[in-house]
C-alpha positions in Angstrom: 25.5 184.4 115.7 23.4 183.6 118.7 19.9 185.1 119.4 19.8 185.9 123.3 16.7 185.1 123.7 16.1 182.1 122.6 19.9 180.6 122.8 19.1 179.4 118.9 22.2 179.8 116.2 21.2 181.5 113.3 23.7 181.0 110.0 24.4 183.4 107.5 25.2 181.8 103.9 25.7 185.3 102.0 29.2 185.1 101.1 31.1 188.0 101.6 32.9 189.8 98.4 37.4 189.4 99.0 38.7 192.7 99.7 40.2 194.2 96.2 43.9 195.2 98.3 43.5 191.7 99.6 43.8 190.3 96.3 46.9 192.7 95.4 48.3 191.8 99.2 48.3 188.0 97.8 49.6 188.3 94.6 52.4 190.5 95.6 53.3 188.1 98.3 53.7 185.2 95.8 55.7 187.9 93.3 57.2 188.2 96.3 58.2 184.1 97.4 59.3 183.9 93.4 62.2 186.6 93.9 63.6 185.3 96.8 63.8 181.6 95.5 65.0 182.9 92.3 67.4 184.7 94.2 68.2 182.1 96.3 68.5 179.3 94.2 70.9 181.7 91.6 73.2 182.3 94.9 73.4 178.4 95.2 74.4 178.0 91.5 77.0 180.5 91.6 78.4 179.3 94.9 77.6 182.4 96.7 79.3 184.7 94.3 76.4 185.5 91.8 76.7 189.2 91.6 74.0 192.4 91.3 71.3 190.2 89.9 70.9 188.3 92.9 71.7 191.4 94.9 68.9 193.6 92.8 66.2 190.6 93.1 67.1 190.7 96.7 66.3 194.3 97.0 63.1 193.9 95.0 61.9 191.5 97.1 62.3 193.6 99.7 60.5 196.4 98.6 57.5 194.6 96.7 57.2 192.9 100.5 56.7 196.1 101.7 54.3 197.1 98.8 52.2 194.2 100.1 51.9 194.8 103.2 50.4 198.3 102.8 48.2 196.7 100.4 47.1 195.2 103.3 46.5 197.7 105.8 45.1 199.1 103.0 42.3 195.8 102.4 41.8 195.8 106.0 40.5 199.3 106.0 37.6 197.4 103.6 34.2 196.9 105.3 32.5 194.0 105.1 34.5 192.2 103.2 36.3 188.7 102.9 39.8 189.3 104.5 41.2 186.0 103.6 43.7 186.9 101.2 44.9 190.0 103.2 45.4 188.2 105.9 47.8 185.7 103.8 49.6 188.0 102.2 50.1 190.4 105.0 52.0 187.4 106.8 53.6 186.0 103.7 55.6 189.4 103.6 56.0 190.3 106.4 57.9 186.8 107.2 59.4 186.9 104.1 60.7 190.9 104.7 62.1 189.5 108.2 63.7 186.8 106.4 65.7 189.4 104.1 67.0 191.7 107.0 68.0 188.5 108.3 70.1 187.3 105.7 71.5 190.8 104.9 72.6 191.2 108.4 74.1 188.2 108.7 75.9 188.8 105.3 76.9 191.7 106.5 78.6 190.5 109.7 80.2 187.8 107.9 81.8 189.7 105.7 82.9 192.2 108.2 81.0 195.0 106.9 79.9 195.7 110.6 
């Protein structure tokens, strides 16, 4: 902050509380990052072949990424609060969800399914 009149920067060390969605936005994103590389790395095992585990951790992923992100529209709603975490895990899903319809459209032009 700047005072206008006298051009003098004045510091605030009161730390701000984290936002309580944020935290949830956060964790969910790193529940989130677990599915897919368990998914992943379960696809790579089994060749590509792995069956409706993969498939269901898939799914879940993509729905707890969703989950996270209105967790965070729901932390930034959050007056003066720390928006650190919200801001992490909004981004962490919202790459991660991209990353899903991604794969599952490729998948599904691959395997002529459209």
């Amino acid at each position: 902050m700047e005072d206008k009149e006298k051009g003098v920067k004045k510091y605030s060390y009161i730390r701000k509380p984290f936002a309580r969605n944020g935290w949830y936005a956060f964790f969910t994103a790193l529940m989130v990052l677990i599915l897919t590389l368990t998914s992943l790395i379960m696809s790579v095992r089994a060749e590509g072949s792995s069956g409706m585990i993969t498939g269901a951790l898939g799914i879940s992923s993509m729905l707890f990424s969703v989950m996270g992100m209105v967790f965070a529209v729901l932390a930034g709603r959050e007056q003066e609060k720390n928006q650190v975490f919200t801001a992490i895990g909004f981004f962490a899903c919202v790459i991660l969800l991209l990353f899903w319809i991604v794969l599952t459209v490729l998948g599904a032009i691959s395997s002529g399914g459209v």
